[in-house]
Residue frames relative to the residue before (quaternion, step in Angstrom):
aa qw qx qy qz dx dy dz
X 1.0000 0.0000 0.0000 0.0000 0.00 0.00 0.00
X 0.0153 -0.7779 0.6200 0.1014 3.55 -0.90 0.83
X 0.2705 -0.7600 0.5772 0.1269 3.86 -0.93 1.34
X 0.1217 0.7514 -0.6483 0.0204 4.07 0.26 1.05
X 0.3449 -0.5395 0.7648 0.0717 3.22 -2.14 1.11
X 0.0078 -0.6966 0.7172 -0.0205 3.13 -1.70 0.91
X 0.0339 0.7405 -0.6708 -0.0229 3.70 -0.38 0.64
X 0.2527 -0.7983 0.5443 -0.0517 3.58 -1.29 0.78
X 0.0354 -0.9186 0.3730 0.1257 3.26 0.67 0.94
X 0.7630 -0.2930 0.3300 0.4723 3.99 -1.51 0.44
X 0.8201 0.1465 -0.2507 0.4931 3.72 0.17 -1.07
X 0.8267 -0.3429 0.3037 0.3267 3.62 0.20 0.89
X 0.5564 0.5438 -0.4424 0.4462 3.70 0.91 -0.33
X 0.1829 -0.7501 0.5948 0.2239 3.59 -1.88 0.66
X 0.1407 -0.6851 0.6985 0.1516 3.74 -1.09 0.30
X 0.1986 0.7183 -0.6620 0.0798 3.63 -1.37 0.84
X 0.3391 -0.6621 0.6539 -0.1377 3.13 -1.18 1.56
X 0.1196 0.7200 -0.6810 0.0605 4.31 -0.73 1.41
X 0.1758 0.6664 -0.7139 -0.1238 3.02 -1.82 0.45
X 0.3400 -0.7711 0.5300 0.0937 2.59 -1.81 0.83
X 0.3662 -0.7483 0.5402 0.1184 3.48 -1.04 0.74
X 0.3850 0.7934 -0.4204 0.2133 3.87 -0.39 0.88
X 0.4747 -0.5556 0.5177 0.4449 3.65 -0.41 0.47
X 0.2809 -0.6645 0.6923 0.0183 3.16 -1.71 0.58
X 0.3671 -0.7414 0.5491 0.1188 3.61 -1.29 0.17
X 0.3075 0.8266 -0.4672 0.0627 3.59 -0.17 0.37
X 0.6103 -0.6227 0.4128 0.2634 3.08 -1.54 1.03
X 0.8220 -0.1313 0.2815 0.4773 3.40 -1.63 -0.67
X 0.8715 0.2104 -0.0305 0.4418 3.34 0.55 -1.39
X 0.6573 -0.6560 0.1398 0.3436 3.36 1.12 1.21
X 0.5743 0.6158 -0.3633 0.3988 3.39 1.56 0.16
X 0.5854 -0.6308 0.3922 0.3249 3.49 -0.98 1.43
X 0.0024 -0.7837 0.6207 -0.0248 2.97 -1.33 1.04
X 0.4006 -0.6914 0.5831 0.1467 4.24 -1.04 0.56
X 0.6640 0.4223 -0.3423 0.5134 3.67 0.44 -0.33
X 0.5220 -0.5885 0.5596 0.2608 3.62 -1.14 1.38
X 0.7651 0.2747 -0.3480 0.4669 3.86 0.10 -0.66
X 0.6312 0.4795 -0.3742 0.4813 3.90 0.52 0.13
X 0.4754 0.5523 -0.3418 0.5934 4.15 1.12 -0.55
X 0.1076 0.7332 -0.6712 -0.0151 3.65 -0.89 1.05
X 0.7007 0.1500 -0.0696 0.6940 3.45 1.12 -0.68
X 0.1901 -0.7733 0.5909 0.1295 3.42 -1.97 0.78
X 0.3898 -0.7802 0.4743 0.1201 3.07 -0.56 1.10
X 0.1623 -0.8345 0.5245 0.0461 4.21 -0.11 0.65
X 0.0086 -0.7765 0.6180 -0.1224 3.39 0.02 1.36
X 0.4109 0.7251 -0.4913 0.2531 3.95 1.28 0.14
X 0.5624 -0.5615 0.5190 0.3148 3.41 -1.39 -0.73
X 0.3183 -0.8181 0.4734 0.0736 3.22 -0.04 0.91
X 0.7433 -0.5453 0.3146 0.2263 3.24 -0.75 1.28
X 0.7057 -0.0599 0.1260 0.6946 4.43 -0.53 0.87
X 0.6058 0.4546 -0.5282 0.3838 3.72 0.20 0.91
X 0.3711 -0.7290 0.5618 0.1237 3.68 -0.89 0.80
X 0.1674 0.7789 -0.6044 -0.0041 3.78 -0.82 0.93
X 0.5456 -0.6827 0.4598 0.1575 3.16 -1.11 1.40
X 0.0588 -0.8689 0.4821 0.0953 3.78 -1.01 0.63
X 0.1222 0.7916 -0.5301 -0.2781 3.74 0.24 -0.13
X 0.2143 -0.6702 0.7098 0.0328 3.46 -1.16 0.62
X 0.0354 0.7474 -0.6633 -0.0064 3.67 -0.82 1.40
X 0.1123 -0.6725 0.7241 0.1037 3.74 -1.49 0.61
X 0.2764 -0.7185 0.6269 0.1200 3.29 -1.05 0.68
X 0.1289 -0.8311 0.5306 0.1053 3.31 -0.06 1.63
X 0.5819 -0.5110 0.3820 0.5043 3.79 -1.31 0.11
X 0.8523 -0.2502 0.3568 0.2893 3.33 -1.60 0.29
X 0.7951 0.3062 -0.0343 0.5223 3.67 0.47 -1.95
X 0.4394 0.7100 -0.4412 0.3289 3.49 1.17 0.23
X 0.0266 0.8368 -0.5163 -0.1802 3.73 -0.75 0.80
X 0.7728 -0.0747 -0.2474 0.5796 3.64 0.92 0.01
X 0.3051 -0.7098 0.6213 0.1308 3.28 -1.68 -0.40
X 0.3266 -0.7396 0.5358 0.2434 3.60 -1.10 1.37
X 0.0885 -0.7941 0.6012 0.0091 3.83 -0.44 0.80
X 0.1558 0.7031 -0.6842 0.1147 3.58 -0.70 1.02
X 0.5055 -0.6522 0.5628 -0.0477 3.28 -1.87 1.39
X 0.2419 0.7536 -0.6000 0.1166 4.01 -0.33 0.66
X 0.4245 -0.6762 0.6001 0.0485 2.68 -1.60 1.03
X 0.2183 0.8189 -0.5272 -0.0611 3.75 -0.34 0.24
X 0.2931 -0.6236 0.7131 0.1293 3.67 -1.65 1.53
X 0.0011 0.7654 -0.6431 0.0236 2.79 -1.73 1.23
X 0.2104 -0.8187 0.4618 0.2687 3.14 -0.17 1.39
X 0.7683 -0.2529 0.0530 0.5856 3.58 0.39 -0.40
X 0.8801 0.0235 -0.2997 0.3676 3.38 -2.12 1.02
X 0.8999 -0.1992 -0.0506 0.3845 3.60 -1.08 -0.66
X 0.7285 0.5453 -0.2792 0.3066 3.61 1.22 -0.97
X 0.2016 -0.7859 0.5838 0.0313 3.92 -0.44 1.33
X 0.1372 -0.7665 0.6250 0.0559 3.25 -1.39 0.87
X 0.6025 -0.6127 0.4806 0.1749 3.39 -0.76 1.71
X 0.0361 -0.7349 0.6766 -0.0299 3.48 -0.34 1.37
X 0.7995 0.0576 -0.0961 0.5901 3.62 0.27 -1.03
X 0.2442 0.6387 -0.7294 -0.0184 3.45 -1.87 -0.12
X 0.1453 -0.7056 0.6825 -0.1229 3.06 -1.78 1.35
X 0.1666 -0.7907 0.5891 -0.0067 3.51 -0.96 1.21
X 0.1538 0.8598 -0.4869 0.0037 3.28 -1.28 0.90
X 0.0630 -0.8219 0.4495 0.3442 3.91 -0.15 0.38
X 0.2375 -0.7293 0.6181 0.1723 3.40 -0.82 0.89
X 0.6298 -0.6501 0.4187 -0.0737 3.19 -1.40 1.28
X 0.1647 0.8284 -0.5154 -0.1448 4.03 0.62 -0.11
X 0.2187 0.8925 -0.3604 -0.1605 3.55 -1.49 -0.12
């Protein structure tokens, strides 16, 4: 699962912020590894099913900004490059 922010500010500028969520492989010495005979232990950095994880995502907008278009996607990937849009949420936040 990848959780990417995009905010879009008033004068045209973009900010974007991904994370991703996936099991991992690792060796003896704890470094991430892809080959099945090198993987001794797996490490599960996913989402777990009906569970809720909080995120905070800060951008530091200029000064003369007054609003921004912020939108929220979720993407499921079942395997390699092609994601399907599970969640998305739009919002324009206001400064003042």
């Amino acid at each position: 699962m990848v959780l990417e922010v995009t905010a879009k500010d008033n004068k045209g500028k973009t900010y974007k912020e991904t994370r991703s969520y996936y099991p991992i492989g690792v060796d003896l010495d704890g470094y991430m590894r892809y080959g099945a005979w090198q993987i001794k232990e797996i490490v599960d950095l996913t989402l777990q099913p009906k569970t809720t994880q909080r995120e905070q995502v800060v951008f530091e907008f200029d000064k003369d900004v007054e609003s921004a278009d912020v939108t929220v996607n979720v993407y499921y990937y079942i395997s390699g490059k092609k994601g399907d849009i599970i969640y998305t949420k739009s919002k324009h936040l206001v400064f003042k």
